[in-house]
CHARMM internal coordinates of N, CA and C (Angstrom, degrees):
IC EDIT
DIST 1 N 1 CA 1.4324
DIST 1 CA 1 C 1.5290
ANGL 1 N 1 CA 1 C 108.65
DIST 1 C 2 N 1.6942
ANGL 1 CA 1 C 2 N 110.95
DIHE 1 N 1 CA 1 C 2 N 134.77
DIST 2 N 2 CA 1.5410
ANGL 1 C 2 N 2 CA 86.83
DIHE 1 CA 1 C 2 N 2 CA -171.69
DIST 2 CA 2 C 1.7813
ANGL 2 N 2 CA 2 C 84.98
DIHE 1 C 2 N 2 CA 2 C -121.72
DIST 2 C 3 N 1.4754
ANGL 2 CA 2 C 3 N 109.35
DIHE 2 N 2 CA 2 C 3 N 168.65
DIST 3 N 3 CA 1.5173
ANGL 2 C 3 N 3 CA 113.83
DIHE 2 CA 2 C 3 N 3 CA 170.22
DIST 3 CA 3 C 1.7453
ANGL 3 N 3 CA 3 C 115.08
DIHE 2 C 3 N 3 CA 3 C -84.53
DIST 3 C 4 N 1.1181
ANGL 3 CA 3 C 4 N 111.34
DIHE 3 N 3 CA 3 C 4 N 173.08
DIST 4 N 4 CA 1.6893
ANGL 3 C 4 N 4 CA 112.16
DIHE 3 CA 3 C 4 N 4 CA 174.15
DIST 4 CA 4 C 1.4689
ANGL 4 N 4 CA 4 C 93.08
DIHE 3 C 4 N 4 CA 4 C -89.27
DIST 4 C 5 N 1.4601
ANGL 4 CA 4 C 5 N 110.46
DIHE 4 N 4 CA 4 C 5 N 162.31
DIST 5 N 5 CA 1.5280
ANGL 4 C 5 N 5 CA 108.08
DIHE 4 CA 4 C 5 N 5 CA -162.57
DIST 5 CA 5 C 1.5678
ANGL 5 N 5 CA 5 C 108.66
DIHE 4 C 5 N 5 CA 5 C -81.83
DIST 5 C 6 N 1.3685
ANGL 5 CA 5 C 6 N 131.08
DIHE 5 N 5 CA 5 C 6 N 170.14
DIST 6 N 6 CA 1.2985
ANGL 5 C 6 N 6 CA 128.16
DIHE 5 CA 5 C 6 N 6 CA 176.01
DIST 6 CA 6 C 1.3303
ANGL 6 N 6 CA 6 C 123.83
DIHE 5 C 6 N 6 CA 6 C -83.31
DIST 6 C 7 N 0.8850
ANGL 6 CA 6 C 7 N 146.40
DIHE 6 N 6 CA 6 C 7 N 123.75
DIST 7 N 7 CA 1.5743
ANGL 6 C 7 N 7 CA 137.26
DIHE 6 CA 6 C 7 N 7 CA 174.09
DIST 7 CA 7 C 1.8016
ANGL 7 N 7 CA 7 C 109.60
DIHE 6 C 7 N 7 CA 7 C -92.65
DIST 7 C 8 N 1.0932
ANGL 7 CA 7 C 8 N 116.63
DIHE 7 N 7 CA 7 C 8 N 91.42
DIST 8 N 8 CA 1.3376
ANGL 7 C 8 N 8 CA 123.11
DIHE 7 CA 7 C 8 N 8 CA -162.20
DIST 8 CA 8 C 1.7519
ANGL 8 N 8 CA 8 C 96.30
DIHE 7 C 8 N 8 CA 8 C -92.36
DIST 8 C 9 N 1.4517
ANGL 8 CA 8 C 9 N 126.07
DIHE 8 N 8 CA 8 C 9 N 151.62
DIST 9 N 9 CA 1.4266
ANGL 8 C 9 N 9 CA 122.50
DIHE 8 CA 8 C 9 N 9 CA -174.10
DIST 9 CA 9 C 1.7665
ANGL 9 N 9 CA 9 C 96.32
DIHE 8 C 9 N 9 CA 9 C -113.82
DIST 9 C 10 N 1.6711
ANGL 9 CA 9 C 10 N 81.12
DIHE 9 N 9 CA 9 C 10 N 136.58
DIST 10 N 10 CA 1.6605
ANGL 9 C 10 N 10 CA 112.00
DIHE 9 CA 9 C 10 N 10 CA -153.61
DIST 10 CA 10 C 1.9840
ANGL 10 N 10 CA 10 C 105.96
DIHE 9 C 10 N 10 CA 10 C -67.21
DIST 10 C 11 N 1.4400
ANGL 10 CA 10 C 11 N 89.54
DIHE 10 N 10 CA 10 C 11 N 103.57
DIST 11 N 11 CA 1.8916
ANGL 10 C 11 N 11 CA 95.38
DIHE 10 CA 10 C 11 N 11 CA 174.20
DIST 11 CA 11 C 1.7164
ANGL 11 N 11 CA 11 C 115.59
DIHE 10 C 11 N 11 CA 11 C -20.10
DIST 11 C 12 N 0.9011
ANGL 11 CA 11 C 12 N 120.70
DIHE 11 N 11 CA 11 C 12 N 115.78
DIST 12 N 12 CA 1.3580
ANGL 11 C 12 N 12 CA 113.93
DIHE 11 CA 11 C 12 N 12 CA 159.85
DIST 12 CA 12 C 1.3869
ANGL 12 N 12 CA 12 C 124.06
DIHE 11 C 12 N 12 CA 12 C -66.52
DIST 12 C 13 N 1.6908
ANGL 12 CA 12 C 13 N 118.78
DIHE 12 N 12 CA 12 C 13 N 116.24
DIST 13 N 13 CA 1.1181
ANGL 12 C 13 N 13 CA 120.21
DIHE 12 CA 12 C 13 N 13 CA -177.78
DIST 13 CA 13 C 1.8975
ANGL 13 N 13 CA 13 C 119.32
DIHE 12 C 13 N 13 CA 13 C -44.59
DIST 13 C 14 N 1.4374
ANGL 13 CA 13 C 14 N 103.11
DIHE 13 N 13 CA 13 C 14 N 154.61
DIST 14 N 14 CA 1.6512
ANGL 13 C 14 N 14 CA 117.72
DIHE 13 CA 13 C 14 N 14 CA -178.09
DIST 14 CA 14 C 1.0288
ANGL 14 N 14 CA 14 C 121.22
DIHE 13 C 14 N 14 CA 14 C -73.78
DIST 14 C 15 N 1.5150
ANGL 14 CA 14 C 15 N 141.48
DIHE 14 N 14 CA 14 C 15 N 109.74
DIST 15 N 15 CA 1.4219
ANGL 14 C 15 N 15 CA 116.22
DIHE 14 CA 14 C 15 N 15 CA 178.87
DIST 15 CA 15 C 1.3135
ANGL 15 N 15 CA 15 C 96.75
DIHE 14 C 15 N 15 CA 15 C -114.13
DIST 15 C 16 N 1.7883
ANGL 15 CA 15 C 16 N 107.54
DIHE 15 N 15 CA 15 C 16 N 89.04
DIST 16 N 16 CA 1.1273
ANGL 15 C 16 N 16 CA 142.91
DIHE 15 CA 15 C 16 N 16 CA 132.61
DIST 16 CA 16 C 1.7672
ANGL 16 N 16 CA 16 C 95.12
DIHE 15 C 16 N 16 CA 16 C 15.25
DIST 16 C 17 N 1.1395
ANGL 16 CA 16 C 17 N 113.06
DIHE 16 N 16 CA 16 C 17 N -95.22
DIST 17 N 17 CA 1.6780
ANGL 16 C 17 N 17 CA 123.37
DIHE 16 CA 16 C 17 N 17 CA -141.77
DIST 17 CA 17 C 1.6262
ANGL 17 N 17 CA 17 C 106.49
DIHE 16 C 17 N 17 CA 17 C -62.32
DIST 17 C 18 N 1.6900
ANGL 17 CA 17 C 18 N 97.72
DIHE 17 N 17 CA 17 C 18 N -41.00
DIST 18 N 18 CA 1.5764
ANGL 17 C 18 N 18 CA 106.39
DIHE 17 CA 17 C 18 N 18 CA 167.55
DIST 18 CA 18 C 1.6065
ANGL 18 N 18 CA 18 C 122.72
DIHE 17 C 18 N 18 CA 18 C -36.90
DIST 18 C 19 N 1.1941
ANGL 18 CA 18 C 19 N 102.11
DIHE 18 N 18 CA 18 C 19 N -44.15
DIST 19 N 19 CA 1.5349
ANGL 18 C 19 N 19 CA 129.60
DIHE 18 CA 18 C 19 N 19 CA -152.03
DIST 19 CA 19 C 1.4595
ANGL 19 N 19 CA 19 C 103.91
DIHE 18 C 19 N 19 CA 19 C -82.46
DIST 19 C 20 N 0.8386
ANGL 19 CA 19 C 20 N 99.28
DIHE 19 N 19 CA 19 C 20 N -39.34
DIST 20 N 20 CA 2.1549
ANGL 19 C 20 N 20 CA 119.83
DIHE 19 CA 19 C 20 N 20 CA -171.92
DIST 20 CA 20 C 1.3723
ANGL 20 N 20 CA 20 C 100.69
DIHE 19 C 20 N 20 CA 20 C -91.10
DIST 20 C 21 N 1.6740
ANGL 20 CA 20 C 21 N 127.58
DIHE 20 N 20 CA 20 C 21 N -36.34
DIST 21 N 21 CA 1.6143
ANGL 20 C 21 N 21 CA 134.91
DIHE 20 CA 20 C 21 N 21 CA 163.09
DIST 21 CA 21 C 1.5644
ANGL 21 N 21 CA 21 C 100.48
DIHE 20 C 21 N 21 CA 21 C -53.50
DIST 21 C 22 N 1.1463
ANGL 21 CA 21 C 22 N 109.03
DIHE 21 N 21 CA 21 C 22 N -42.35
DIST 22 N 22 CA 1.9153
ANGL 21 C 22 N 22 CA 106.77
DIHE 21 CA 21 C 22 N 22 CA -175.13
DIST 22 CA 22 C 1.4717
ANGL 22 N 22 CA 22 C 120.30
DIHE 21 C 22 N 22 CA 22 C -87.73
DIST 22 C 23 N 1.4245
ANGL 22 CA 22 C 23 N 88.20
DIHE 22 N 22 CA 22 C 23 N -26.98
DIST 23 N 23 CA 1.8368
ANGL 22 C 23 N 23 CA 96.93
DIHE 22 CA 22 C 23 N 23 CA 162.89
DIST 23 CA 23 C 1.8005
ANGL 23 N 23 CA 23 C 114.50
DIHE 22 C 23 N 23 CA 23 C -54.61
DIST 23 C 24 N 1.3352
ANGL 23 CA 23 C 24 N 94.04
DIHE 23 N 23 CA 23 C 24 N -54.31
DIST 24 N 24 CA 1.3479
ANGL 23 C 24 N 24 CA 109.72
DIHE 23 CA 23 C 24 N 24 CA -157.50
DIST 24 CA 24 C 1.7766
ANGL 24 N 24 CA 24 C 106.32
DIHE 23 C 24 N 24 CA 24 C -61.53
DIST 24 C 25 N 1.5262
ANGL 24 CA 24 C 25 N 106.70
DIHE 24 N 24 CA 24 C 25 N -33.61
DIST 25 N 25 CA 1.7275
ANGL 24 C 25 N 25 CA 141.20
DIHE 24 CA 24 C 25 N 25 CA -174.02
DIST 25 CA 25 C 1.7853
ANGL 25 N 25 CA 25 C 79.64
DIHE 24 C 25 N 25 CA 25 C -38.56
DIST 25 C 26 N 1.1552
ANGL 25 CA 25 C 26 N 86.72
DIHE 25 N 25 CA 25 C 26 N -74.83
DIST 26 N 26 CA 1.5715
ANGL 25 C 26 N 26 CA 122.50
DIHE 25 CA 25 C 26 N 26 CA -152.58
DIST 26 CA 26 C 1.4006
ANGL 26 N 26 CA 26 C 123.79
DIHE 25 C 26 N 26 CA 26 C -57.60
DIST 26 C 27 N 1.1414
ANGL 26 CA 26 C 27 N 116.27
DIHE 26 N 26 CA 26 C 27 N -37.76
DIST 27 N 27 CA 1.4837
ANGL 26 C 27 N 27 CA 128.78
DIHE 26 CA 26 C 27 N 27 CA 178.94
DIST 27 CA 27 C 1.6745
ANGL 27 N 27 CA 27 C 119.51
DIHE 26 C 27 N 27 CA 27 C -135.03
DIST 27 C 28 N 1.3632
ANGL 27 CA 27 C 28 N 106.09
DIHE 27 N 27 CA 27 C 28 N -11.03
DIST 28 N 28 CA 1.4680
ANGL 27 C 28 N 28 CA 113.07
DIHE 27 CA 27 C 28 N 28 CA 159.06
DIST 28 CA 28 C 1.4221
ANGL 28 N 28 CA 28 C 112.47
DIHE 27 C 28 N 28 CA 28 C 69.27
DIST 28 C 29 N 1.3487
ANGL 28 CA 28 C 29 N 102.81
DIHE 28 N 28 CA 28 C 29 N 21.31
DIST 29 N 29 CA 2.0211
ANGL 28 C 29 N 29 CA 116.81
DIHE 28 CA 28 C 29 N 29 CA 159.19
DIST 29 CA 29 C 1.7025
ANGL 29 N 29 CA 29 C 113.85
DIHE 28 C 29 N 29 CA 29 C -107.81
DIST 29 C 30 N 1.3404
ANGL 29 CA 29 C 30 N 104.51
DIHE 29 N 29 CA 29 C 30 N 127.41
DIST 30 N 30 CA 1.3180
ANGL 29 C 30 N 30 CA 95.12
DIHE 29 CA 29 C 30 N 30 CA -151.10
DIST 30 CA 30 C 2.1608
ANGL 30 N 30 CA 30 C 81.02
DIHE 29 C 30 N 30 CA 30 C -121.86
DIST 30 C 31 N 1.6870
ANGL 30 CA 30 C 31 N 82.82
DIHE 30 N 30 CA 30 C 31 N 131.80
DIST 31 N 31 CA 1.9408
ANGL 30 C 31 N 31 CA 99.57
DIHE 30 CA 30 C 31 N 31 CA -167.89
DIST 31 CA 31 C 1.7132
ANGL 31 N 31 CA 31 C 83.77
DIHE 30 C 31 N 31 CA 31 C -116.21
DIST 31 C 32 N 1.4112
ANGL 31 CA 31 C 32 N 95.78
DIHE 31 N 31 CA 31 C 32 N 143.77
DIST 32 N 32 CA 1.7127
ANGL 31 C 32 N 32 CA 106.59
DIHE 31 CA 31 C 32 N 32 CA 175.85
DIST 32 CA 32 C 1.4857
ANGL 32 N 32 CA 32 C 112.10
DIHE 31 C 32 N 32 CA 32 C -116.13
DIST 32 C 33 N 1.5645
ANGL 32 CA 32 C 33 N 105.50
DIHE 32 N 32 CA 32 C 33 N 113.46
DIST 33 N 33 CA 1.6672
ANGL 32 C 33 N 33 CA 117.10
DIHE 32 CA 32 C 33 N 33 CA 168.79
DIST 33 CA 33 C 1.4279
ANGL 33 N 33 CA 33 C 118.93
DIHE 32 C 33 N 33 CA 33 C -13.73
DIST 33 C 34 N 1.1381
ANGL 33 CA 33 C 34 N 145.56
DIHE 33 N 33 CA 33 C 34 N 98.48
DIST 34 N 34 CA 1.7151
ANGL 33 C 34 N 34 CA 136.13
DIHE 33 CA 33 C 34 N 34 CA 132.65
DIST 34 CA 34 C 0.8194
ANGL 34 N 34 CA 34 C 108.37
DIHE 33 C 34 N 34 CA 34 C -63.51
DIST 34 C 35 N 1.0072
ANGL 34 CA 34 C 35 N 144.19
DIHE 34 N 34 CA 34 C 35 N -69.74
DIST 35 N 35 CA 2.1194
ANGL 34 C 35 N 35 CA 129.25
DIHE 34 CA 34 C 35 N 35 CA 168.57
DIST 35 CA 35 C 1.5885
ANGL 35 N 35 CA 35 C 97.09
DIHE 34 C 35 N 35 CA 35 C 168.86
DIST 35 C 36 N 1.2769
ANGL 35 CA 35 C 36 N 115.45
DIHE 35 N 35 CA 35 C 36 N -178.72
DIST 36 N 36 CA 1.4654
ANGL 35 C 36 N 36 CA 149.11
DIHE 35 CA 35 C 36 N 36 CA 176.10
DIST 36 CA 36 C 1.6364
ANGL 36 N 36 CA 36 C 98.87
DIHE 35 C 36 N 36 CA 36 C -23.24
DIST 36 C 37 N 1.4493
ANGL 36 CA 36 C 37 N 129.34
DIHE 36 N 36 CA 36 C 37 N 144.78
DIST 37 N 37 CA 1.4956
ANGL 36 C 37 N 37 CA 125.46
DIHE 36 CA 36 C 37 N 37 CA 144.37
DIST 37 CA 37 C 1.3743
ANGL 37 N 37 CA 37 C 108.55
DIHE 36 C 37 N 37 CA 37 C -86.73
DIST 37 C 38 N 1.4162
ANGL 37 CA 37 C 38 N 109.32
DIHE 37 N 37 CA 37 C 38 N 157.59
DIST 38 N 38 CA 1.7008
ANGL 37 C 38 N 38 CA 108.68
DIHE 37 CA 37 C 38 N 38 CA -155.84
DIST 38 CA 38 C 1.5542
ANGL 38 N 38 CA 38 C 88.63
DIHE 37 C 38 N 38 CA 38 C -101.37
DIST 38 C 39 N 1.6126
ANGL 38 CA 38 C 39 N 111.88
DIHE 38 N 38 CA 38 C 39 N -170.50
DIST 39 N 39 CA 1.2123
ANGL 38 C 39 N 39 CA 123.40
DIHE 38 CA 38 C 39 N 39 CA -161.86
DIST 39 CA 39 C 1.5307
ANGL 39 N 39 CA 39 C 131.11
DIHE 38 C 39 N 39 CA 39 C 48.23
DIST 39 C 40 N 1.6970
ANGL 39 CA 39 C 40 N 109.50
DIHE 39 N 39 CA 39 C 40 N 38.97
DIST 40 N 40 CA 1.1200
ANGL 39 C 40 N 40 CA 124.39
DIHE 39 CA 39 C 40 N 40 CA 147.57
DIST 40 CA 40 C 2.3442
ANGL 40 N 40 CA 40 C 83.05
DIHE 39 C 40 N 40 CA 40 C 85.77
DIST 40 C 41 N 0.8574
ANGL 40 CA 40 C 41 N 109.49
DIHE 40 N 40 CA 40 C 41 N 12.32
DIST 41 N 41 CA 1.7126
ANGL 40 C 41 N 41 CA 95.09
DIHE 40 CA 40 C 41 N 41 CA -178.77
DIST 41 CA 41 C 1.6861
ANGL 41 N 41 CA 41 C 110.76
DIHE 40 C 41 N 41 CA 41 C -81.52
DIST 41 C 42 N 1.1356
ANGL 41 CA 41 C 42 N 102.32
DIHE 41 N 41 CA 41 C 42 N 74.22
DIST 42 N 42 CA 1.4646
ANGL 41 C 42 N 42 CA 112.02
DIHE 41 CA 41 C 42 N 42 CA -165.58
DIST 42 CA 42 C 1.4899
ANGL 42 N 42 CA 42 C 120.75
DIHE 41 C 42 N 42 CA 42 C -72.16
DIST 42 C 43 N 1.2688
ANGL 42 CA 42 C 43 N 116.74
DIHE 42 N 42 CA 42 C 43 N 0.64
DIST 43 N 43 CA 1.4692
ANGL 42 C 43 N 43 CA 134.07
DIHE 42 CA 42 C 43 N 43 CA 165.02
DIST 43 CA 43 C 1.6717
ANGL 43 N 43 CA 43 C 110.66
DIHE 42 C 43 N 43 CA 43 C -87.92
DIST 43 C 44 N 1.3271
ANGL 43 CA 43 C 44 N 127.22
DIHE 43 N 43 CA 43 C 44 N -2.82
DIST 44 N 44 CA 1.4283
ANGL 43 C 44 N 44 CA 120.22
DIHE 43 CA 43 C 44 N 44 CA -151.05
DIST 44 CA 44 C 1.6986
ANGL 44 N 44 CA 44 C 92.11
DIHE 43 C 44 N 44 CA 44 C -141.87
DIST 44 C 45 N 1.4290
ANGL 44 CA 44 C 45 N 113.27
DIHE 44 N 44 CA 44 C 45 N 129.83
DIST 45 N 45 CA 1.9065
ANGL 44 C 45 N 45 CA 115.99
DIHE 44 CA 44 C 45 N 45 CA 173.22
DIST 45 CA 45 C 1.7222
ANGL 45 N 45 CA 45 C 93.23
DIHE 44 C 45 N 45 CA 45 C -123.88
DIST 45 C 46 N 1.3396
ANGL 45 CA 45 C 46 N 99.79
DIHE 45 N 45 CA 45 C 46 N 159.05
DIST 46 N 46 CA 1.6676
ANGL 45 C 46 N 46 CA 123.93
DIHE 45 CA 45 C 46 N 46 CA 157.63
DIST 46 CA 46 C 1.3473
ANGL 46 N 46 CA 46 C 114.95
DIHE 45 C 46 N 46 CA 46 C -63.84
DIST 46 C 47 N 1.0921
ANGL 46 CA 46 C 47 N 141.21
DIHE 46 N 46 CA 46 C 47 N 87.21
DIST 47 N 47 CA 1.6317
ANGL 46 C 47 N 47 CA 123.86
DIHE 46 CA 46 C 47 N 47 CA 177.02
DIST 47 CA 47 C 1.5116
ANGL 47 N 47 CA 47 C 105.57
DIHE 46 C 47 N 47 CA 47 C -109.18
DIST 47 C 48 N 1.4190
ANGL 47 CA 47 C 48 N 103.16
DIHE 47 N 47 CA 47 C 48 N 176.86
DIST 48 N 48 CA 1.5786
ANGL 47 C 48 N 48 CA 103.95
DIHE 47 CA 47 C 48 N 48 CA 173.07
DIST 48 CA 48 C 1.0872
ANGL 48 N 48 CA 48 C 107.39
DIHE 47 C 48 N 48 CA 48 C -150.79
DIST 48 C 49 N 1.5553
ANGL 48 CA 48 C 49 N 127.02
DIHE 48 N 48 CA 48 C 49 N 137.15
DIST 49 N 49 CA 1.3572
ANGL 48 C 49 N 49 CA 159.44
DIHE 48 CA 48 C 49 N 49 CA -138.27
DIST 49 CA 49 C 1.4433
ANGL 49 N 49 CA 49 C 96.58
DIHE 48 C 49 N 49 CA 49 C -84.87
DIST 49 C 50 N 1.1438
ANGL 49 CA 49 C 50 N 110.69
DIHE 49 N 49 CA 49 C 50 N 161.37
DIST 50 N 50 CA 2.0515
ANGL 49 C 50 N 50 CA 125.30
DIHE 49 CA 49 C 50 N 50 CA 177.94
DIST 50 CA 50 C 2.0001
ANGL 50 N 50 CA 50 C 82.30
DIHE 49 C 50 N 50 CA 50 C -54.70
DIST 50 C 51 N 1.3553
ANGL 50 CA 50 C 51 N 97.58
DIHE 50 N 50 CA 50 C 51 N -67.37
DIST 51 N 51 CA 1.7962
ANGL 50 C 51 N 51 CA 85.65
DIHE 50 CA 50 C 51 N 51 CA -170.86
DIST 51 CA 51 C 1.2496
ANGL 51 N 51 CA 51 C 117.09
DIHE 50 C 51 N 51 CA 51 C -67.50
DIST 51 C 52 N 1.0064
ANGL 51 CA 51 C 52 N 131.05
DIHE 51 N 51 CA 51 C 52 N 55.45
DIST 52 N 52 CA 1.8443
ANGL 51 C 52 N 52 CA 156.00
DIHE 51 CA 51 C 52 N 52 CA -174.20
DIST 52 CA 52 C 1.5782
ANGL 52 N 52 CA 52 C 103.23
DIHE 51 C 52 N 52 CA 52 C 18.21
DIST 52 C 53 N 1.6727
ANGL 52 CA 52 C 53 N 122.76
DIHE 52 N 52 CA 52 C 53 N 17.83
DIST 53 N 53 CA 1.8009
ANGL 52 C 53 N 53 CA 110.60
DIHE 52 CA 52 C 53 N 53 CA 171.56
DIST 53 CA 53 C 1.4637
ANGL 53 N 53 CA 53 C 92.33
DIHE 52 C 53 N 53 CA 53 C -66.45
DIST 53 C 54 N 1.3142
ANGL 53 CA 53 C 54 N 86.13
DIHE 53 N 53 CA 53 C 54 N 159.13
DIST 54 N 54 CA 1.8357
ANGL 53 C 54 N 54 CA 96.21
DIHE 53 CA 53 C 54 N 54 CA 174.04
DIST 54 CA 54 C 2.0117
ANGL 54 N 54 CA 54 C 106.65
DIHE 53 C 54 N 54 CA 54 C -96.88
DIST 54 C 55 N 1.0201
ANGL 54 CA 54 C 55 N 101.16
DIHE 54 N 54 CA 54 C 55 N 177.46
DIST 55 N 55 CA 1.4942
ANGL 54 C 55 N 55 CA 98.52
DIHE 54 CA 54 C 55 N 55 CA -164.41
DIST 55 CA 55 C 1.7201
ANGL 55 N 55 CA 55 C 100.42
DIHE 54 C 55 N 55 CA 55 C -161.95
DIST 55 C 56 N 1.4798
ANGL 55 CA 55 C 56 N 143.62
DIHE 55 N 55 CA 55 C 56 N 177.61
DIST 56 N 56 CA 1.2544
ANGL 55 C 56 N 56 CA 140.40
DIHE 55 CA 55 C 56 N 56 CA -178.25
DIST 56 CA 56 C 1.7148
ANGL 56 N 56 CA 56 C 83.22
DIHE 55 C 56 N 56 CA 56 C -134.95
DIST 56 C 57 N 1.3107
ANGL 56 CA 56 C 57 N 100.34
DIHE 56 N 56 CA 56 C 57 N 149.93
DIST 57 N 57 CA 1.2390
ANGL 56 C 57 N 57 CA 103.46
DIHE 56 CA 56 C 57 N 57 CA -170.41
DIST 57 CA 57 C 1.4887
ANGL 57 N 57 CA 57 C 99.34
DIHE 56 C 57 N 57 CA 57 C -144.04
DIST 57 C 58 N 1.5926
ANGL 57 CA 57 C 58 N 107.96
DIHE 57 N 57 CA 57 C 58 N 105.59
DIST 58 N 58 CA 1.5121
ANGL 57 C 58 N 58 CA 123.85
DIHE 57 CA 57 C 58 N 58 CA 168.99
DIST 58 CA 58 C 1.4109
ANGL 58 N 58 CA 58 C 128.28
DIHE 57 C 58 N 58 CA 58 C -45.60
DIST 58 C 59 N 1.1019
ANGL 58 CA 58 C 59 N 146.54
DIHE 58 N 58 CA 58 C 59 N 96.49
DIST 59 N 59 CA 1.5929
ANGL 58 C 59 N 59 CA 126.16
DIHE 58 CA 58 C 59 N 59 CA 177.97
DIST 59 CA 59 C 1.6147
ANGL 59 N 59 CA 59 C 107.47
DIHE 58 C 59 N 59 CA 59 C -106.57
DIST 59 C 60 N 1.2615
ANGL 59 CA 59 C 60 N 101.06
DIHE 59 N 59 CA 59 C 60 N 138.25
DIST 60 N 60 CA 1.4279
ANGL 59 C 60 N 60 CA 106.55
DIHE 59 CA 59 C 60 N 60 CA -176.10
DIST 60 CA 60 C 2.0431
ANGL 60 N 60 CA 60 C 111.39
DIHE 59 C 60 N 60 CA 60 C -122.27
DIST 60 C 61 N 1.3873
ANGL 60 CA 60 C 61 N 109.55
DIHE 60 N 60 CA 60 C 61 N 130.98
DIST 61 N 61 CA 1.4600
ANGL 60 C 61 N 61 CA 110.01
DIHE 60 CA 60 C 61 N 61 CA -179.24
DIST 61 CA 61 C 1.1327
ANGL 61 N 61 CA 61 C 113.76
DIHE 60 C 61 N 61 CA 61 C -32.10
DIST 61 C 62 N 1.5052
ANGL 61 CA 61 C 62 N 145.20
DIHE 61 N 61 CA 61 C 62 N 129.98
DIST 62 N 62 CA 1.4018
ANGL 61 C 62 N 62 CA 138.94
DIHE 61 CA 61 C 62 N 62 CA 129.62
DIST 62 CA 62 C 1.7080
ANGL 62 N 62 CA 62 C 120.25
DIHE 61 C 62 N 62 CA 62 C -48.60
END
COOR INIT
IC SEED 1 N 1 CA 1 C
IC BUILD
């Protein structure tokens, strides 16, 4: 038995820098862009911490 296909509504891309500008607003730790995580995870960037480890950084809609 197969299903009819899904029509799922298309993620709105991350704007990363926005997000980390409002981070930063807000709590006054400021993480610097490495860019995009690959495989389309368009909620999630590379950043790196005041102590320069790198880290993935989740953002979720308000």
């Amino acid at each position: 038995m197969t299903s009819p296909p899904r029509r799922w509504a298309r993620a709105e891309r991350l704007d990363a820098a926005r997000m980390l500008d409002a981070l930063h607003a807000e709590t006054g730790v400021r993480l610097t862009l490495d860019g995009p995580c690959p495989g389309g995870q368009v909620g999630a960037a590379h950043v790196r911490r005041p102590d320069r480890r790198r880290s993935v950084r989740h953002f979720t809609p308000s």
